[in-house]
C-alpha positions as CSV (number, residue, x, y, z in Angstrom):
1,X,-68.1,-129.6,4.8
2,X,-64.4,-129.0,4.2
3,X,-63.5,-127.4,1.0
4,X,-60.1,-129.1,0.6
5,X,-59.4,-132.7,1.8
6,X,-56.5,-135.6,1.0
7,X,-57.1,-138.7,1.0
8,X,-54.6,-141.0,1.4
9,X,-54.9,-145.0,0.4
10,X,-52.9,-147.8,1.7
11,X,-53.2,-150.0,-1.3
12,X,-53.2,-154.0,0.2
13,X,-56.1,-154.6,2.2
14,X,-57.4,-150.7,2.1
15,X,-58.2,-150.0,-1.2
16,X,-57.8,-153.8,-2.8
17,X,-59.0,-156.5,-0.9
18,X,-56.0,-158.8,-1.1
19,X,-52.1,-158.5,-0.7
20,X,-50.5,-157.9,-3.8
21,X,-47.6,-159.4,-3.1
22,X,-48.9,-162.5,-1.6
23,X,-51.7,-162.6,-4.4
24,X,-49.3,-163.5,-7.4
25,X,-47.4,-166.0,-6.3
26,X,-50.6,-168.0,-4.6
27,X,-52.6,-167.9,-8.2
28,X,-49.3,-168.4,-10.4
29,X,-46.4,-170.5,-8.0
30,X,-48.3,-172.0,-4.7
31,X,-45.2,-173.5,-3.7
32,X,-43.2,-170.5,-4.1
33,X,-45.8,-168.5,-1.5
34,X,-45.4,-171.3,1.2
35,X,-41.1,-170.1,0.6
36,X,-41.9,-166.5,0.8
37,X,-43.9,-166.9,4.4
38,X,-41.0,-169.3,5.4
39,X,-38.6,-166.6,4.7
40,X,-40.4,-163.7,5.7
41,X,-39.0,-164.2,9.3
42,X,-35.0,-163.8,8.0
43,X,-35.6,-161.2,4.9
44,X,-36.7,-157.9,4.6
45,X,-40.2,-158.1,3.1
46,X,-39.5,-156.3,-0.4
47,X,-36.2,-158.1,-0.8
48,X,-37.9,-161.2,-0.8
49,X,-41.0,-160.9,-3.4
50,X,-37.6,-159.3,-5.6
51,X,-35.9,-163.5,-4.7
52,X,-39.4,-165.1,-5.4
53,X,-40.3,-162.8,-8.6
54,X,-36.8,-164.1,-9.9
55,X,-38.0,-167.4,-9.0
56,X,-40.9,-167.3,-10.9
57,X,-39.0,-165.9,-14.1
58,X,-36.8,-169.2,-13.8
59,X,-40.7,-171.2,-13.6
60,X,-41.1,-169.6,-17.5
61,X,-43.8,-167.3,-15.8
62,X,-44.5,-164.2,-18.3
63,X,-45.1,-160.5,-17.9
64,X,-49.0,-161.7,-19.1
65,X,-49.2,-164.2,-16.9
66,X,-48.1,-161.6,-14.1
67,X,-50.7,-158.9,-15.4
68,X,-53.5,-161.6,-16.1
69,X,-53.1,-162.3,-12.0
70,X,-53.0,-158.7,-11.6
71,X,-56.0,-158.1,-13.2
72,X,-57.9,-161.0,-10.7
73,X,-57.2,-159.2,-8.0
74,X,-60.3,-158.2,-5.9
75,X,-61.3,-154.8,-5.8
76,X,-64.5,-154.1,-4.4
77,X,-66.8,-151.9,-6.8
78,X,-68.1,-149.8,-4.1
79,X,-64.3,-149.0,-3.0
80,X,-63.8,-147.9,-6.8
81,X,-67.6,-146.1,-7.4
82,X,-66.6,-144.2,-4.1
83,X,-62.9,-143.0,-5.2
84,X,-64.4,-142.1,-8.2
85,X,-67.5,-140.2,-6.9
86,X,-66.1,-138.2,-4.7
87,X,-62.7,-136.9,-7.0
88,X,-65.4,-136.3,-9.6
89,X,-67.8,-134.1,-8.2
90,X,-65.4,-131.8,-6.3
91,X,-67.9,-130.0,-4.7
92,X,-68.3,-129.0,-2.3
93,X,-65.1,-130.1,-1.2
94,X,-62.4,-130.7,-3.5
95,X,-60.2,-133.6,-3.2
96,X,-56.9,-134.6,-3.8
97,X,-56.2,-138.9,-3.9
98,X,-52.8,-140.1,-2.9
99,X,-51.6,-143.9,-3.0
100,X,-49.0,-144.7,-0.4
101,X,-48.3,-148.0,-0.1
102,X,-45.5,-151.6,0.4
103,X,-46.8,-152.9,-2.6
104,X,-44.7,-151.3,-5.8
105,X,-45.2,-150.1,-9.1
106,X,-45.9,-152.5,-11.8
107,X,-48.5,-154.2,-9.6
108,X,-50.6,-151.0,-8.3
109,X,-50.7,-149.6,-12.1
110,X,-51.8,-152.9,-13.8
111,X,-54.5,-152.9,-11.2
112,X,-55.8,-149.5,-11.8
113,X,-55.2,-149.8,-15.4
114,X,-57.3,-152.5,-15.4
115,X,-60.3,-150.9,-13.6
116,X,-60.6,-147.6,-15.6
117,X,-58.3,-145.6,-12.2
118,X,-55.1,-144.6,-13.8
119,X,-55.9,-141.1,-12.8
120,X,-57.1,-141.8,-9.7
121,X,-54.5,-140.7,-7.9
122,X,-52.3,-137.7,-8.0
123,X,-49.2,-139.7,-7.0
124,X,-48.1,-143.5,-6.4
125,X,-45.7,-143.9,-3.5
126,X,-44.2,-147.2,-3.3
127,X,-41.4,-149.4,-4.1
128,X,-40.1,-149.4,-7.7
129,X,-40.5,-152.2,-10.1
130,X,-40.5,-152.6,-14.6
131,X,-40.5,-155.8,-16.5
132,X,-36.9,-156.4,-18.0
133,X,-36.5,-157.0,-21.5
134,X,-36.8,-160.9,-20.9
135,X,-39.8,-161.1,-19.0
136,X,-38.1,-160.3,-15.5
137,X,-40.5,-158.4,-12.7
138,X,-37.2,-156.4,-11.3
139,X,-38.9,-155.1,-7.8
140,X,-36.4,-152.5,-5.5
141,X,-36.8,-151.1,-2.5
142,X,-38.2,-147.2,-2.4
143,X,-35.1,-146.6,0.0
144,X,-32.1,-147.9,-1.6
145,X,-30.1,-150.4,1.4
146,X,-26.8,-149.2,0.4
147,X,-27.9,-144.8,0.9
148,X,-29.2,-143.4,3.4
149,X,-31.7,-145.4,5.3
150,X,-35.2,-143.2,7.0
151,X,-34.2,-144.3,10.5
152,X,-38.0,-144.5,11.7
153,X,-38.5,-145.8,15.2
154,X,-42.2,-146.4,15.2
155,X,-42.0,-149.6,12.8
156,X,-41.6,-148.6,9.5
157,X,-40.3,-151.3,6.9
158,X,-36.5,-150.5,5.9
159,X,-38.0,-150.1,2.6
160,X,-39.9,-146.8,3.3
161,X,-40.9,-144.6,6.1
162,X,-44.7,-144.1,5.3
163,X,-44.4,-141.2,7.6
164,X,-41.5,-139.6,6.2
165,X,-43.3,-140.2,2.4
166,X,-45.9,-138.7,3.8
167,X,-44.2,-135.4,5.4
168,X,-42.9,-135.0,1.6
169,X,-45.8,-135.5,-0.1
170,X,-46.8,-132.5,1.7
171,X,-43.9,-130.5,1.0
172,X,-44.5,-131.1,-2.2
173,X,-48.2,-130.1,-2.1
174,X,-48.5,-127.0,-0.8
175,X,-48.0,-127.9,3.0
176,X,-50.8,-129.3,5.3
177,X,-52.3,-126.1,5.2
178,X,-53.0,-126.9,1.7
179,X,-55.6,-129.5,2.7
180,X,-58.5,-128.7,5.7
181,X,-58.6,-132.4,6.1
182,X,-56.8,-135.4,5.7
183,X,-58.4,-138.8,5.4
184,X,-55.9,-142.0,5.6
185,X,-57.4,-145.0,4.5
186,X,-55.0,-148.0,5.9
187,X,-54.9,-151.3,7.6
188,X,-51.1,-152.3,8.4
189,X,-49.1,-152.4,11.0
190,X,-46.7,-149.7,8.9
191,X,-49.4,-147.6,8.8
192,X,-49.4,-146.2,12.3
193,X,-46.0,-143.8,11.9
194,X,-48.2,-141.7,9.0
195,X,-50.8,-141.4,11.4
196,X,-48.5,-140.3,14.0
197,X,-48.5,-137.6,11.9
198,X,-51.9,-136.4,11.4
199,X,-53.6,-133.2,12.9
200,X,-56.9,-133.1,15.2
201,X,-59.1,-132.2,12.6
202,X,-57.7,-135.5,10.6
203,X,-59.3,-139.0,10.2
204,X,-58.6,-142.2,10.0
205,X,-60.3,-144.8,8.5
206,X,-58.8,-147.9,10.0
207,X,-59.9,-151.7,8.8
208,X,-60.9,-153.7,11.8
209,X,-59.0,-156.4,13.3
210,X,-56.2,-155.7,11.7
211,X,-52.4,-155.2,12.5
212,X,-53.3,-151.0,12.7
213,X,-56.4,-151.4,14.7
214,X,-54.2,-153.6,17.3
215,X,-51.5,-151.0,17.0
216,X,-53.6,-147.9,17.6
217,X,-55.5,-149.8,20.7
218,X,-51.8,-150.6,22.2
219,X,-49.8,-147.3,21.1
220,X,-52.1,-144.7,20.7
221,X,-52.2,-142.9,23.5
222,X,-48.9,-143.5,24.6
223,X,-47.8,-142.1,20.9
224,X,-49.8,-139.0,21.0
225,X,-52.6,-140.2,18.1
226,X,-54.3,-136.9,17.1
227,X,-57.0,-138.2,14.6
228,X,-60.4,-139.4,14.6
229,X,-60.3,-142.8,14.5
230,X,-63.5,-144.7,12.4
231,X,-63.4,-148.4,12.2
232,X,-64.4,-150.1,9.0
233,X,-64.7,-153.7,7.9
234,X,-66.1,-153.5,4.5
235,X,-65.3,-151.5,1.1
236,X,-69.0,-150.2,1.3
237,X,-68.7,-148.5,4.9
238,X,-65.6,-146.5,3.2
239,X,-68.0,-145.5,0.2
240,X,-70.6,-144.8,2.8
241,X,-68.3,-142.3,4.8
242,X,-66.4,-140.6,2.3
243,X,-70.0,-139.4,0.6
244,X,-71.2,-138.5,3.7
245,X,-68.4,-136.7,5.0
């Protein structure tokens, strides 16, 4: 076995087993989901759960009504008893947790808060959010539209490069020398450019039938994909390997 691994979680549909984003406004303002797929189409993804979460202020919807969702959310135990077996017993490999993800602050924390995880991970990547004074969820995007935008040509959200996020994180970290292996856990379509990035001896546990697996099948080869790819449909198979592995 390795001695020092990352693992790396998308956060929607990789380690929860909904959309955050989606989530909220489906329990709390059904009519205000139908208008965020309508829009979705027109208006950058983050900018437009920012229009709808000021829509729901205006409906008289609270930050406890917002964290009481939050706390709904599915999250298989077996995803969480896995995290938190392997970061615990550190040998014989030690690992390192890091959430990278299109969902954004407020949301991710309540949810980990919520399930005993806070520490879980040694950073949160995402898109900035905090309750106002008055109740408002204020949600920005991680890459401010009026600085410098990433530039990323493989299909990154204008939001954030995943990639680039990733490429830092390392920087940060000690390098990808730091880390014999790196495990990314993901699902999305905007998870393909941070896999781009991975080395031989890297896997990636990709969820089936999903906008990544599509991806990888049609770009993959073409793009230079280094890892080892392992499917996954279920929270348990990702238990299963990470204890195994």
């Amino acid at each position: 076995m390795v001695k020092t691994q990352l693992v790396v979680f998308d956060f929607d549909w990789s380690f929860a087993d909904q959309d955050t984003d989606r989530y909220v406004f489906e329990v709390l303002a059904p009519e205000l989901r139908k208008s965020l797929r309508a829009n979705k189409p027109t208006v950058q993804w983050t900018d437009n759960v920012a229009a709808h979460l000021v829509k729901l202020h205006e409906q008289g919807k609270t930050q406890k009504d917002i964290e009481s969702t939050l706390q709904g959310l599915p999250v298989h135990p077996a995803m969480m008893r896995g995290v938190q077996t392997v970061k615990n017993r550190q040998e014989p490999t030690k690992t390192t947790f890091l959430c990278l993800s299109n969902s954004n602050s407020v949301f991710i924390k309540t949810i980990l808060a919520h399930h005993g995880l806070s520490d879980q991970f040694v950073e949160i990547i995402t898109n900035p959010a905090e309750f106002k004074p008055n109740g408002l969820l204020h949600l920005q995007r991680r890459v401010d539209p009026n600085g410098e935008q990433h530039g990323c040509k493989i299909g990154c959200s204008a939001n954030m490069c995943k990639g680039k996020e990733l490429e830092e994180f390392m920087q940060r970290h000690g390098g990808w020398e730091a880390f014999e292996r790196v495990v990314y856990v993901g699902d999305g379509g905007n998870d393909f450019c941070p896999l781009l990035r991975l080395r031989s001896q890297d896997v990636a546990l990709v969820r089936m039938y999903r906008e990544l697996s599509r991806r990888i099948v049609k770009d993959g080869e073409a793009f230079g994909l280094k890892p080892t790819v392992v499917p996954w449909g279920g929270a348990w198979e990702v238990e299963a390997w990470l204890l195994d592995n």
